[in-house]
C-alpha positions in Angstrom: 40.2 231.7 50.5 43.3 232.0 53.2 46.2 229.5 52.0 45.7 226.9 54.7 42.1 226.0 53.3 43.0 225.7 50.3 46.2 223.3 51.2 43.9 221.4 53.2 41.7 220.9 50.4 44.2 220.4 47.9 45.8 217.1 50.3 42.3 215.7 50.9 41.8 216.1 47.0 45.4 214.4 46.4 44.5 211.4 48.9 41.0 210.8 47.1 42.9 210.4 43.9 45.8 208.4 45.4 42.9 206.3 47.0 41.5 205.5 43.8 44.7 204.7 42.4 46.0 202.7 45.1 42.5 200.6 45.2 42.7 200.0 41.5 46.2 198.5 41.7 45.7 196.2 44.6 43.0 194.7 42.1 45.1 194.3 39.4 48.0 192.9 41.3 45.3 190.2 43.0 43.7 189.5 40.1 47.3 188.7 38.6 47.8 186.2 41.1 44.3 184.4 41.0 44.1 184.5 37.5 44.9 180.7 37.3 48.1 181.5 36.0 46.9 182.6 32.5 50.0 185.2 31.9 52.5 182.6 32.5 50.6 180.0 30.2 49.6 182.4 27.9 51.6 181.1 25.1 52.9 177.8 26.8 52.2 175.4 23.9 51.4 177.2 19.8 48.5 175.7 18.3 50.4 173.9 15.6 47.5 172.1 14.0 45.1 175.7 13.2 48.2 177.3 11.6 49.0 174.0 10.1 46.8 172.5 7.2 47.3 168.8 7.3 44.8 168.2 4.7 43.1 165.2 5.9 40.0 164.4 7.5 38.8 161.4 9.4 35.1 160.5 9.8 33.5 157.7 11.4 29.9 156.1 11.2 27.4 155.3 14.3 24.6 152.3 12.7 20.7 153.2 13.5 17.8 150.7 13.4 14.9 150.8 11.5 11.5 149.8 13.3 11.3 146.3 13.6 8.9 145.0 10.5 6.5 142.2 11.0 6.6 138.8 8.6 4.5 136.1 8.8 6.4 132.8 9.3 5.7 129.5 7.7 2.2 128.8 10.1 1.4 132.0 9.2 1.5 133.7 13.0 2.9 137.3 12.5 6.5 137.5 14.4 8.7 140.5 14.3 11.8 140.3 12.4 15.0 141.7 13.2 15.3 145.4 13.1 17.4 146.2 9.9 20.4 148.8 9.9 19.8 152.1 8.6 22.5 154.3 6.6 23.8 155.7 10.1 25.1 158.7 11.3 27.9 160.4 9.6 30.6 162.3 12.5 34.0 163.8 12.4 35.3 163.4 16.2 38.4 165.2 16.7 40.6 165.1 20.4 43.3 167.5 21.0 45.9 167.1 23.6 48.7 169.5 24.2 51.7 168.4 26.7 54.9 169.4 28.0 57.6 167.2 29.1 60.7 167.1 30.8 61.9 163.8 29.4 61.1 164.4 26.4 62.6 160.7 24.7 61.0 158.7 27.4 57.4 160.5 26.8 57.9 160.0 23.1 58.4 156.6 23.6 55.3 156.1 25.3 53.1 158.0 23.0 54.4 156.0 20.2 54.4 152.8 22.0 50.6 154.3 23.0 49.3 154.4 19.2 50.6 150.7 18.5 48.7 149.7 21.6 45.7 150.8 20.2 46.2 150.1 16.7 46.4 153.7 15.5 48.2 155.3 12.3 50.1 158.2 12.7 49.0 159.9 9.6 50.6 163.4 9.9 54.2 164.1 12.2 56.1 167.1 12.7 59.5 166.8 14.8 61.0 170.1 15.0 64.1 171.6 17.2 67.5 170.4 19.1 67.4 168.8 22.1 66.2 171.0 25.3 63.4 172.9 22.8 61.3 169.9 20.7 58.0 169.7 19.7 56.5 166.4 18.3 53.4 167.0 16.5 51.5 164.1 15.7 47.9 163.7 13.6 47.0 160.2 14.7 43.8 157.9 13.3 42.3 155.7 15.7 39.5 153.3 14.8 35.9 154.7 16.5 35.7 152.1 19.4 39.3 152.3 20.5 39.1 156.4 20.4 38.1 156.6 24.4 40.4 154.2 25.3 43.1 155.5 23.6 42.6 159.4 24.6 42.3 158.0 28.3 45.9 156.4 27.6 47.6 159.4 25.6 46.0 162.2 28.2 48.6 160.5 30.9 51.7 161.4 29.1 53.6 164.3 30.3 52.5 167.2 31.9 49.3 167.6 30.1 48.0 171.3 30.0 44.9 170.6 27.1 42.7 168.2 26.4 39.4 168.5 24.9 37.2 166.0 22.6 34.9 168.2 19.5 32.8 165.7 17.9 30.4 167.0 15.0 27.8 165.7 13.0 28.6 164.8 8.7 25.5 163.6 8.4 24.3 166.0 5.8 27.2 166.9 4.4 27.5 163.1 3.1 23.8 163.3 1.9 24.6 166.1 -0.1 27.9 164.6 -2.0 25.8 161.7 -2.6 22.9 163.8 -4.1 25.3 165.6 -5.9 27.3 162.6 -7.3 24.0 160.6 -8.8 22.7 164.3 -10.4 26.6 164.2 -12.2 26.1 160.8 -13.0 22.2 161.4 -14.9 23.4 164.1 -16.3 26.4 162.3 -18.1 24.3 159.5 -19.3 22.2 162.2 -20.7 24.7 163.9 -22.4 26.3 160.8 -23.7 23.1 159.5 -25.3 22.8 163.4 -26.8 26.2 162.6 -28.3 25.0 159.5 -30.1 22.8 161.3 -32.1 23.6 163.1 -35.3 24.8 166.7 -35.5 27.7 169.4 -35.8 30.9 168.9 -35.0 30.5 172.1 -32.9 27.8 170.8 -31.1 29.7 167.2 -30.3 32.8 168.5 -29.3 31.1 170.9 -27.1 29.1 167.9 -25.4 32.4 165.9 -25.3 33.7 168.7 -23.3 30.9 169.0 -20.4 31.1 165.4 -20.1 34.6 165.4 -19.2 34.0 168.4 -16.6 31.5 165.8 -15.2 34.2 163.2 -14.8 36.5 164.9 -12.8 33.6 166.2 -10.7 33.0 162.4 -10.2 36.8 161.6 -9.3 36.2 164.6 -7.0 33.3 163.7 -5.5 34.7 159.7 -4.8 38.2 161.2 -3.2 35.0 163.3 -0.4 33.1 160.2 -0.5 36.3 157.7 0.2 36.8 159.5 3.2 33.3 158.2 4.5 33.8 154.7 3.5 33.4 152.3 6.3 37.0 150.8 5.7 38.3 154.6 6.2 36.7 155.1 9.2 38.8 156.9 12.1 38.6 159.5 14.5 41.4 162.0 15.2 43.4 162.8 18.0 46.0 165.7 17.2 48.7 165.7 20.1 51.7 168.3 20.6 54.2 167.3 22.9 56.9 170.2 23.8 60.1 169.8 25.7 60.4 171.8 29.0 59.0 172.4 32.0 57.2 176.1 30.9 58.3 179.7 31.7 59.9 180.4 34.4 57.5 182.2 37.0 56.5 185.8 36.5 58.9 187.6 39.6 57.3 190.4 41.9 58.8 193.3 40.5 57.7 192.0 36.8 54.2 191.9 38.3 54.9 195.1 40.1 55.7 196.9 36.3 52.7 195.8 34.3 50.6 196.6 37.2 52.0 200.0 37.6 51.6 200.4 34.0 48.2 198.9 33.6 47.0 200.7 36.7 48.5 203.8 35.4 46.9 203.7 31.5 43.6 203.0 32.8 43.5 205.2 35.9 43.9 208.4 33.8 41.4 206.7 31.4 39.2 207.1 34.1 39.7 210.6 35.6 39.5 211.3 31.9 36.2 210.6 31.7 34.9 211.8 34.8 36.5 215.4 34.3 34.5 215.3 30.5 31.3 214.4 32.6 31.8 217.1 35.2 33.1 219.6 32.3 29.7 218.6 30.1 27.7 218.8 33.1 28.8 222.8 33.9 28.4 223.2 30.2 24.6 221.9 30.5 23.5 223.5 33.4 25.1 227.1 32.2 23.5 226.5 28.8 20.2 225.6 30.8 21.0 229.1 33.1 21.6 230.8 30.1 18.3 229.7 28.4 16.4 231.0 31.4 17.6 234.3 31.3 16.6 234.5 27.9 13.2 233.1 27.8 12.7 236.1 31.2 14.4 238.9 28.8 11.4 237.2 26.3 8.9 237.8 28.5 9.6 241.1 29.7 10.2 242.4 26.6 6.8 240.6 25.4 5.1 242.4 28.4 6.8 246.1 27.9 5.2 246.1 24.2 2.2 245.0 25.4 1.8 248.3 27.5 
């Protein structure tokens, strides 16, 4: 092979790579700038409430009707009386919103001006930081048919970046407490009227015991239950308000860096893969040469021994 073949193949081979390379970056550097912003919001506002256990829980009721049940009047004609309420629907409904602002008092004053409006109780509050870097972090209760109303009004304050409503059903988790609660309760009475009757001292003290346990199951079970009583009904709507406009915008040559680098890692990922491919490929088809040979030095030696 003269020299200028081979130089001529060797630039053609350096352009296909520098092709490749090239065509890979200008993805990465468009999908940086299409990406909705993510890498500069990435961050913008910590989820204070999943790190943070607040330790309370607001549920909320929606009333069903029973079929409507026929009763005969005083002439005796058959009328239909009024459908009866059912137990209802147990729900936890839970709104989120997550803001940033640059006047940070005046928004503070209408979020809190916001929750009066609507009757709500600020049941959790975190104010951390100086001034130039706060976060407010309320945990507010809002009666059920205020809730919509209320998120409307609190999604307009400051620069809102989240807002989402998660609603889900308690139904049978309030079934079960209930269950739970009057087996406890028949099984104390059942153990108290054991304890009335005569026996070892053992055996009383022991009974005394488990009937105590069941008592602070109850008290356990009526702090759960409290929480679905129709006087403690609420839904929640956890809002973060942070002082600031946001990061400053990502510059070009900051883009042109992690693109370079991303391009770069994954790139030789890549040609990584597609030299083991090409290498196992020669492998197979000199292993599949190889085999060939063999199984024609096979026969041949097959056919010499037959003669």
């Amino acid at each position: 092979m003269s020299k200028s073949l081979f130089r001529r193949r060797l630039i053609r081979a350096t352009l296909w790579l520098l092709s490749g390379f090239l065509l890979l970056f200008g993805f990465r550097m468009l999908y940086s700038y299409t990406s909705n912003s993510r890498e500069t919001d990435e961050g913008i506002i910590s989820d204070f409430f999943e790190r943070a256990n607040t330790g309370r829980r607001n549920y909320a009721s929606e009333k069903t009707r029973s079929t409507t049940s026929q009763k005969s009047d005083a002439g005796g004609q058959v009328s239909d009386a009024p459908a009866k309420t059912g137990g209802g629907i147990k729900y936890e409904k839970t709104a989120t919103i997550k803001s940033r602002s640059k006047t940070f008092a005046d928004d503070e004053k209408k979020l809190r001006g916001g929750i009066d409006r609507f009757e709500g109780i600020i049941q959790f509050e975190e104010n951390t930081g100086r001034t130039g870097d706060r976060e407010l972090h309320l945990l507010i209760g809002v009666a059920p048919e205020k809730f919509d109303s209320c998120f409307a009004a609190l999604k307009t304050i400051g620069n809102v970046r989240t807002a989402d409503v998660t609603k889900v059903d308690k139904t049978s988790e309030y079934k079960n407490l209930n269950a739970r609660r009057a087996s406890l309760e028949k099984t104390r009475e059942s153990l108290i009227e054991f304890k009335r009757q005569n026996g070892r001292i053992e055996e009383f003290m022991s009974l005394q015991n488990r009937i105590l346990e069941i008592e602070e199951e109850l008290q356990s079970l009526g702090v759960q239950l409290g929480d679905f009583a129709e006087e403690n009904e609420f839904c929640t709507i956890r809002f973060s308000l942070v002082e600031g406009s946001g990061p400053a915008p990502i510059s070009l040559l900051h883009r042109l860096k992690v693109c370079f680098e991303w391009t770069a890692q994954y790139y030789l990922v890549c040609i990584g893969c597609v030299l083991l491919a090409v290498a196992s490929g020669f492998f197979l088809l000199l292993f599949i040469e190889k085999g060939k040979l063999f199984v024609e030095w096979i026969k041949k030696r097959v056919e010499k021994n037959g003669q």
